[in-house]
GUROKE-363896 format. One record per residue (C-alpha): z, y, x. Coordinates in pm, whole numbers, plus 50000, padded with zeros to 5 digits. Layout:
ZYX
...
//
This chain:
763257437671799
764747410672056
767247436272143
768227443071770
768367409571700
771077403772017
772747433171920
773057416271543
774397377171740
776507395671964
778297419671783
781427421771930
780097423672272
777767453872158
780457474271997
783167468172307
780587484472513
779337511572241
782687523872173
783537523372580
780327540772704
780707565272406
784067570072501
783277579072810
780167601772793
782347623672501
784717627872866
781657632573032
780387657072819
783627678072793
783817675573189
780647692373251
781187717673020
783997728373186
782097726973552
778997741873394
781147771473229
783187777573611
780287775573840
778547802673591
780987829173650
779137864173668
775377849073660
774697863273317
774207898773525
770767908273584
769577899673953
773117884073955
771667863074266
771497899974475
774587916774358
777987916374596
781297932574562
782397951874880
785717949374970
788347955675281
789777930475539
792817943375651
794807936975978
798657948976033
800897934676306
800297898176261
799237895675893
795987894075752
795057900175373
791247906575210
791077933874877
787987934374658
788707975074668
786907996674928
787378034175000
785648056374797
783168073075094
781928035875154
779288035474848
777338065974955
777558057075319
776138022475349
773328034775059
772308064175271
772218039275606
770798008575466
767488007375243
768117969975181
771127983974897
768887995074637
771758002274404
775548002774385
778758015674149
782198022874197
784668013573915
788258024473895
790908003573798
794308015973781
796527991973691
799487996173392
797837989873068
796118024472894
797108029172530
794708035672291
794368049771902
792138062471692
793118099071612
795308103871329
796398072771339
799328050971479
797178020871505
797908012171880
796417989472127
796807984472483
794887968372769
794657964973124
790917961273034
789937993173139
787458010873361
786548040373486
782758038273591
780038056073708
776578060073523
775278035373776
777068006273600
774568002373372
771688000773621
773487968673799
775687951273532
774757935673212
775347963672940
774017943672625
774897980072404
775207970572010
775298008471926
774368036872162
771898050972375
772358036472748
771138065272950
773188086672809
776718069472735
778468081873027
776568112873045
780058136172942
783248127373113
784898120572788
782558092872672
784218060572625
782198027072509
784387998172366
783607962672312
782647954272030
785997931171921
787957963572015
785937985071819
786587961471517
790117958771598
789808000671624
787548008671363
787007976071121
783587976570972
783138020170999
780788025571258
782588043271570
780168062071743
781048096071743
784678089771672
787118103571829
789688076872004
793008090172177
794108075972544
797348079572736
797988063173096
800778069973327
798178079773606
794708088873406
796648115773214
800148118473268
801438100373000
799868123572748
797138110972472
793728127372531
790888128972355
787458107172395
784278105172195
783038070772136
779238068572264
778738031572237
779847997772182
779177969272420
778347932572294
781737913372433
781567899272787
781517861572864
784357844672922
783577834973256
783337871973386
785727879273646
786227915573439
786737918673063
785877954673014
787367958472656
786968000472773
784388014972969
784898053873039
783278078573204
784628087773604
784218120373493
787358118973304
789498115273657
788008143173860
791028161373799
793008132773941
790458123674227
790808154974339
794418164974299
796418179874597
793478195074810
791868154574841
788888135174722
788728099674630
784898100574721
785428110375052
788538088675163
787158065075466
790248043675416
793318065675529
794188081775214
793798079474848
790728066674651
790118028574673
787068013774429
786207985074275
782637987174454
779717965574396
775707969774588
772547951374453
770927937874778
767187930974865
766707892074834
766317879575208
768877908875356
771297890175631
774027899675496
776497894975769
774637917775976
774167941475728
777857940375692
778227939676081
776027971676121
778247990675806
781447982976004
780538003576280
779848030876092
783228029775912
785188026076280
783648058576348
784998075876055
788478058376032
792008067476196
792568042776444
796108030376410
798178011176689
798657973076553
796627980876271
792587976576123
790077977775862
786987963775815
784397959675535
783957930775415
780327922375140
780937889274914
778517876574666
779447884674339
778677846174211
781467837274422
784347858774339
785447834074097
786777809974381
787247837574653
791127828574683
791337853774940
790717879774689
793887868374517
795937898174514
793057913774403
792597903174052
794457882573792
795067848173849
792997837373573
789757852673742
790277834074046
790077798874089
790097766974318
786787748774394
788277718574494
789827715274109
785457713074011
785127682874270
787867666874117
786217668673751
783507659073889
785107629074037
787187623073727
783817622073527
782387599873778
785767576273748
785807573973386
781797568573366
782037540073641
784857522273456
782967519973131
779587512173359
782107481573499
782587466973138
779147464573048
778327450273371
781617426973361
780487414672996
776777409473047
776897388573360
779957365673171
778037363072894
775077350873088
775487313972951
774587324672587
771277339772655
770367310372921
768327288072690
766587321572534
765767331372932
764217297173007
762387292572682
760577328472779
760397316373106
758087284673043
756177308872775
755247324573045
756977356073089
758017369573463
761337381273630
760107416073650
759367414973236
763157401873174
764487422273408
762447451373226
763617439072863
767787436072995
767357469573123
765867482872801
768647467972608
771417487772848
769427520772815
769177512972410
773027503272423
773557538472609
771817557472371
773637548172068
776667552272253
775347587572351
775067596471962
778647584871915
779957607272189
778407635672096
780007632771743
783697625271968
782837655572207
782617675171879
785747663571727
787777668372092
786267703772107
789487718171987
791557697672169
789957704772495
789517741272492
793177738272412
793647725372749
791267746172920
791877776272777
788347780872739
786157790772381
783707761272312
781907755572060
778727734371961
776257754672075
777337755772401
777387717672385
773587717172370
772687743872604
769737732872812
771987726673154
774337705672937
772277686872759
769717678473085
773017668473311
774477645372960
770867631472920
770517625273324
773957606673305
772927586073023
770067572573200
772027567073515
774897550573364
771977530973149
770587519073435
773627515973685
775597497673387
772077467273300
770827467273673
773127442273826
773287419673494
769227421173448
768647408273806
771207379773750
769857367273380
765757369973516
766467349373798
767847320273623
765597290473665
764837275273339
764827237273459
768317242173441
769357262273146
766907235672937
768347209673060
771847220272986
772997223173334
776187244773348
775417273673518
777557285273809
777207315374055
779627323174290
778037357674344
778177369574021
781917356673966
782567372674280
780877407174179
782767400173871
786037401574047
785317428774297
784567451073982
787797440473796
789287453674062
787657483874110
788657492873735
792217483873787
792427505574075
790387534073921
793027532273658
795937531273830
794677560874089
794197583873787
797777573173615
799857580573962
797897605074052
798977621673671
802637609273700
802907633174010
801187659673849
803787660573543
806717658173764
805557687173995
804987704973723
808417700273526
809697707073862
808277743273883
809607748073523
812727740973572
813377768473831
816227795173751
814137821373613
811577795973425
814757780573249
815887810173111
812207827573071
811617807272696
814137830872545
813577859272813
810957888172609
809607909372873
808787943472720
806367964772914
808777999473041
806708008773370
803768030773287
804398034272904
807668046572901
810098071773091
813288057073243
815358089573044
814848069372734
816288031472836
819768033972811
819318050972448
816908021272356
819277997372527
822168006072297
820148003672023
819197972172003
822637957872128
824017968271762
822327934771671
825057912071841
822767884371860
820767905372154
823407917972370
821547906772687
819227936172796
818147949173130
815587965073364
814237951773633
810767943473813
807787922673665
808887886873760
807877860973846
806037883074124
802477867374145
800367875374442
798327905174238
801277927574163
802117942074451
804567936574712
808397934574706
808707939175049
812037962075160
813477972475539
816497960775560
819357964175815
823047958775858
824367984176090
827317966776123
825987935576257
823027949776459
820277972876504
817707951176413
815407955176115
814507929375878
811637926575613
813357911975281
812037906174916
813827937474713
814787935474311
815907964374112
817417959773792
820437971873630
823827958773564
823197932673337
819897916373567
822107883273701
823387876873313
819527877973206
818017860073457
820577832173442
821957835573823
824267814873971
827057834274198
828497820974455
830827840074620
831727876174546
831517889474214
828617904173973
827697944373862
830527956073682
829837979173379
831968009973422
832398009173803
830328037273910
830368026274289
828367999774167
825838020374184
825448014674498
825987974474524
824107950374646
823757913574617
822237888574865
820607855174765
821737824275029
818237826175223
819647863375331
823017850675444
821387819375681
818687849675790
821927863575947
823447833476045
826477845975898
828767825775684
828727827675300
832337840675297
831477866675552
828447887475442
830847902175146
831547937475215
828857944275495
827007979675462
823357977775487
820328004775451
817277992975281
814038009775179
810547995975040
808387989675363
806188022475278
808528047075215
810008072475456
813098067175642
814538095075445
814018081875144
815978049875269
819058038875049
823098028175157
825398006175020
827607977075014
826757935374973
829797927074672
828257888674609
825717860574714
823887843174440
821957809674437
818537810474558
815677813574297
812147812274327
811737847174208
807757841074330
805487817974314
806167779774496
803487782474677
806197806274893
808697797175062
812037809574888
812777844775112
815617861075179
816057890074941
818297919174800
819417926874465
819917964074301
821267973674053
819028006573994
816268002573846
812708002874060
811158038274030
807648025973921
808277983273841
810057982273534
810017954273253
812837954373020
813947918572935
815847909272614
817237879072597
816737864872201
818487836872049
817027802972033
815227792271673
815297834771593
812557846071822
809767861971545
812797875971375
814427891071667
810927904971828
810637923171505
814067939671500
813077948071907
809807960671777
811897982471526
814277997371751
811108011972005
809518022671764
812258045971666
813308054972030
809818059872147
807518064971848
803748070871976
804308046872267
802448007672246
804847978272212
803617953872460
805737921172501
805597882372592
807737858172743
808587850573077
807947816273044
804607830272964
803917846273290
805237812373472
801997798473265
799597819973409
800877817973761
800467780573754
797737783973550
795087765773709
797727736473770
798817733773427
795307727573347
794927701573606
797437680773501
796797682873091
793097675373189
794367640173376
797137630973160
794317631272901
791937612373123
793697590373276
794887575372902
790707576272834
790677554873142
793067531473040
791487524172672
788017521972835
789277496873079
791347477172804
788347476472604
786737460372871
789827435972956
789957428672589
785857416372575
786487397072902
789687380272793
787667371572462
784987355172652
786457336672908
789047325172596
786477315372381
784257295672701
787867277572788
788467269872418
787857227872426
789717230372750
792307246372576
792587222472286
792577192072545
795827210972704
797407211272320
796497175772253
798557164872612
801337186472491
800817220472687
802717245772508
801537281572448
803347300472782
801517272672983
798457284672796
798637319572869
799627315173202
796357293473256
794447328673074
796647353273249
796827347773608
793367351073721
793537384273616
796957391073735
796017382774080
793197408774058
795707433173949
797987424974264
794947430274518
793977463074332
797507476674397
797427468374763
794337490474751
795457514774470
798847524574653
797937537875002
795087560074858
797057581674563
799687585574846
797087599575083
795647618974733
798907628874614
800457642274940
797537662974981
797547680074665
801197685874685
800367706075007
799667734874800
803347739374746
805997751674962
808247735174743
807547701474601
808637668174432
809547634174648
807137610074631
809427582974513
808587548574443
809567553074041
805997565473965
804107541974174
805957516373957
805647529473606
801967534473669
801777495873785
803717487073498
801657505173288
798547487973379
800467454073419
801727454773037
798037463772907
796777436273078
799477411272914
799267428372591
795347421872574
795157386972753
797897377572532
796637384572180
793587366272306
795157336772403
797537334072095
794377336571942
792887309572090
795337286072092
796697290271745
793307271571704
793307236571569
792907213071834
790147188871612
788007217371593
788147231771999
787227194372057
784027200871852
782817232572021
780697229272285
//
């Protein structure tokens, strides 16, 4: 009831701090689910705590790189060796999308969701089935299960077992649609899974390919064909490094030694795989993430929670005067320290909970917002799971008791001779704490808004590169593995007979990301020397520089017409200082070139005829390479890229759509933007930065919400000294001066403290990027400008306030 009753007297103090705690556990809240929803990738499996993936380490001259793929003998060999793998399966993964329709139909999809598996999938995966008998869904190689979205994207509401679905893949069957009978459909996969298998079909349905040209994928130690996706359950309390130790002998017995060259297994936990960033060009980006981005949640969470924690604490202690007399009368009642202490405490963990109840009604309304950001699929539910809901309520009590300890030590040990007796209390330790936590918040704040205004900038600097520029009206149309190359031209001249989409080409999947493959080429210039050089290799056609928006700058582009062309080359500026030619003097030079694994016969001649500007054609985490560009097209990397006109892009996808579908009828239209490609390379980034920029404004209104109590307080405690200062003629500037310095001063130390540790923050980050932004003062400033102008906005309105009060009447108040 006492704390009720305060709550009632003091009810702008109670709702400054309501509406900042609540503020900040909704950010809280939202933070966790994000860390609770990435540090859960692939537990939902069954003995998820016991099942690895196995994968290769390999060694060539001086470079290193780790696969999550092993050879396909490696399953039965470390299963017959070691008792301690009590189970294992081997899932194939092909790459190119697989299109898919039911028969009879022209009702297409594609994915790149799609696996081959053996029966023992079911025995170590989750397999939740919806429809079907698990022990025997894979038992014919032509079973297929689908998830069940597919199957209603498939099927609608019919039920599919039994149906019969049609496949075609440019490896699985030759480009030809084939037959499978649908055995079962599989309740959809988490989101945090590090595979999506939309399609699940039987291995049997590859033998033919697994076995093709007198080989077998099963029996391939690692010097030919046949490389898995392969993953062992584990007996709890196996060493797993020796057990991986002890395998790797085994495999050096079977495998080809090679001069300069090595493999080696390699046994990860499957909980980890998530942030495994070795097993990067392994999997899509989106499967494989950065720990350190989870410690700085965290550490945002713990930012925004300590600033609001710093009001309460800020506003109790100042307030102290108004609850003296109450805290001596109890006093000489006879109540103790430890009993005040215990009833201040109780009225921080009451203020916390209401604020609790009002962030879980914010959480709920920034639900969309937030899995906006994080590309994630929140909803309530996931809001009160029993992890969430234990770390909100633990945080709650924390912050509850963090946020009243400091001000119910300070109001108990007032001594009540003086409060009776009217004695103006003073305490240089709690002003001082006062300050120290001022500053604390103002440097909090400011952290967060430079450490956001670098973000932003980085990240408009990556977008602005040559091929990101041009990639919003760039439509990448899958070719490679749908199509064949016979058809392009005809398709090509089709849909130039709209003039608004002259610009088409060929060329590969760019931006390259680390999972594609490599673009890697020999290249040499016989003319110059007999040394070899590994470049970055394009193929497109004649019309690639138009599309991709290149800049030329000597030389001249592909020519249509010019048949010699053919055989053309040009060189970015990175290849020209690789030579340590001149610009002016690489045009004309003959060179041979060939991708890294192909045969010297197979190697190609022709002539360099221009240098364009260099463009990060991957991603800026590298280093801008010297590189060659073709104009044929690559023999098995092929995109075609339209270029649409601005404000007509639905319209002008649907006249592309129109034009396939009459050149290639029976073949899935698969298409996005290259600005969309740029999003998922920098995914993780993008992410980053949204997540602070929305922060680091909570931040701000939790600390001015704080500013704007403090300001009231120490306005309304100076208000007779205030009218004294009107009624010998101060004027208002001289007022707010009086109000605003004091906290100006605190702003000036927190920016000596602010400024040396975002640079150290910052520079670190930036690391990450071969290619990066200047930390220039301009951001520094805005961000102290920021915080400077919130401060005078909210001291201000207080003061006005204040001393737009009638002198007769500050006078009176005591």
């Amino acid at each position: 009831m006492v704390a009720f009753r305060n709550f009632r007297q003091q009810k702008g103090f109670t709702l400054v701090n309501i509406a900042g705690l609540a503020i900040s556990l909704a950010s809280v809240m939202l933070i966790y689910l994000y860390i609770i929803d990435e540090d859960g990738f692939d537990r939902f499996h069954p003995d998820a705590d016991n099942l690895y993936i196995l994968g290769t380490h390999l060694k060539k001259n001086e470079t290193e790189q780790t696969s999550a793929y092993a050879a396909g003998a490696w399953l039965k060999a470390i299963q017959q060796n070691f008792p301690a793998v009590t189970g294992g399966t081997q899932l194939v993964s092909l790459g190119y999308p697989a299109s898919f329709r039911p028969a009879g139909t022209d009702n297409i999809l594609l994915s790149e969701n799609v696996f081959w598996v053996t029966p023992g999938f079911t025995d170590l995966f989750s397999f939740p089935l919806l429809q079907g008998n698990p022990a025997t869904v894979f038992a014919k190689p032509n079973a297929i299960v689908l998830s069940a979205s597919v199957a209603r994207q498939l099927f609608e509401a019919t039920n599919p077992i039994g149906k019969t679905l049609e496949t075609s893949h440019i490896y699985a069957t030759d480009n030809k649609y084939i037959p499978l009978i649908v055995t079962g459909v599989l309740a959809d996969y988490p989101k945090n899974s590090h595979i999506q298998p939309d399609y699940l079909i039987s291995s049997g349905m590859l033998r033919p390919l697994m076995t093709a040209n007198n080989s077998n994928w099963l029996e391939n130690w690692g010097d030919n064909n046949g490389y898995f996706l392969t993953y062992l359950r584990i007996a709890p309390n196996t060493d797993v490094g020796k057990l991986a130790g002890a395998f790797n002998r085994i495999v050096q017995r079977n495998v080809q030694k090679r001069p300069a060259s090595s493999m080696e297994p390699v046994i990860r936990p499957l909980k980890n795989v998530h942030f495994d960033e070795e097993l990067g060009t392994s999997y899509n980006n989106s499967r494989i993430a950065s720990k350190k981005y989870l410690y700085i949640f965290a550490s945002t969470a713990l930012l925004v929670i300590l600033i609001a924690s710093i009001n309460y604490m800020n506003l109790a202690t100042a307030r102290a005067i108004r609850r003296a007399k109450e805290i001596g009368i109890r006093k000489v009642m006879g109540s103790n320290r430890l009993q005040l202490a215990g009833q201040f405490l109780g009225e921080s963990l009451l203020t916390t909970a209401f604020a609790l109840l009002a962030a879980f009604v914010l959480a709920i309304i920034l639900l969309p917002v937030f899995n906006g950001m994080t590309g994630k699929q929140f909803g309530l539910l996931h809001l009160l799971q029993g992890r969430q809901v234990g770390a909100v309520l633990l945080t709650t009590l924390l912050v509850g008791l963090l946020a009243g300890s400091y001000p119910a030590l300070y109001l108990s040990g007032l001594l009540p001779i003086q409060v009776l007796k009217n004695v103006r209390i003073a305490n240089s330790g709690a002003d001082r704490l006062r300050k120290g936590l001022i500053i604390l918040q103002y440097t909090i704040s400011m952290l967060l808004l430079m450490s956001t205004g670098f973000m932003m900038k980085q990240m408009a600097f990556i977008h602005q590169s040559t091929l990101s520029r041009t990639g919003d009206q760039l439509l990448s149309v899958r070719w490679s593995g749908m199509a064949s190359l016979s058809n392009y031209l005809s398709l090509k001249a089709r849909i130039q007979e709209d003039p608004e989409l002259s610009v088409v080409t060929l060329a590969n999947h760019l931006p390259n990301q680390d999972y594609f493959g490599s673009l890697d080429h020999t290249v040499s210039f016989p003319q110059l020397s007999n040394q070899s050089y590994t470049w970055g290799g394009i193929n497109g056609d004649y019309d690639l520089p138009q599309a991709f928006g290149l800049k030329l700058i000597t030389g001249r582009p592909f020519m249509h017409g010019n048949t010699a062309d053919s055989a053309a080359y040009l060189v970015n500026e990175s290849a020209v200082k690789a030579l340590g030619l001149s610009i002016d003097n690489i045009v004309g030079k003959r060179l041979t070139i060939k991708r890294s694994f192909e045969d010297v016969s197979q190697q190609k001649e022709g002539t360099v005829i221009g240098v364009v500007q260099d463009f990060p054609y991957r991603s800026v985490r590298h280093v801008i390479a010297p590189l060659v560009i073709s104009s044929r097209p690559a023999p098995d990397d092929r995109i075609m890229y339209v270029k649409l006109p601005a404000g007509k892009f639905q319209e002008k996808i649907a006249v592309v759509e129109s034009r396939w579908k009459q050149v290639l009828p029976g073949i899935g239209f698969d298409h996005w933007f290259m600005s969309e490609e740029f999003g998922r390379m920098y995914e993780s980034e993008n992410r980053m930065s949204d997540l602070f920029k929305a922060f680091s404004l909570l931040s701000i209104l939790i600390a001015s919400l704080g500013l704007f109590g403090l300001s009231s307080y120490l306005a309304e405690r100076r208000t007779k000294e205030i009218g004294i200062r009107k009624v010998l003629g101060a004027s208002l500037p001289e007022i707010m001066r009086l109000l605003l310095m004091p906290f100006l001063s605190l702003l000036v130390i927190a920016c000596a403290l602010a400024l040396p540790v975002s640079w150290l923050l910052i520079h670190r980050w930036l690391q990450d990027f071969m290619y990066q932004v200047s930390m220039d003062a301009l951001v520094f400033l805005i961000s102290l400008f920021v915080v400077f102008f919130l401060t005078l906005l909210v001291v201000s309105y207080e003061t006005i306030r204040a001393a737009r009060v009638n002198p007769v009447k500050s006078l009176r108040a005591e």
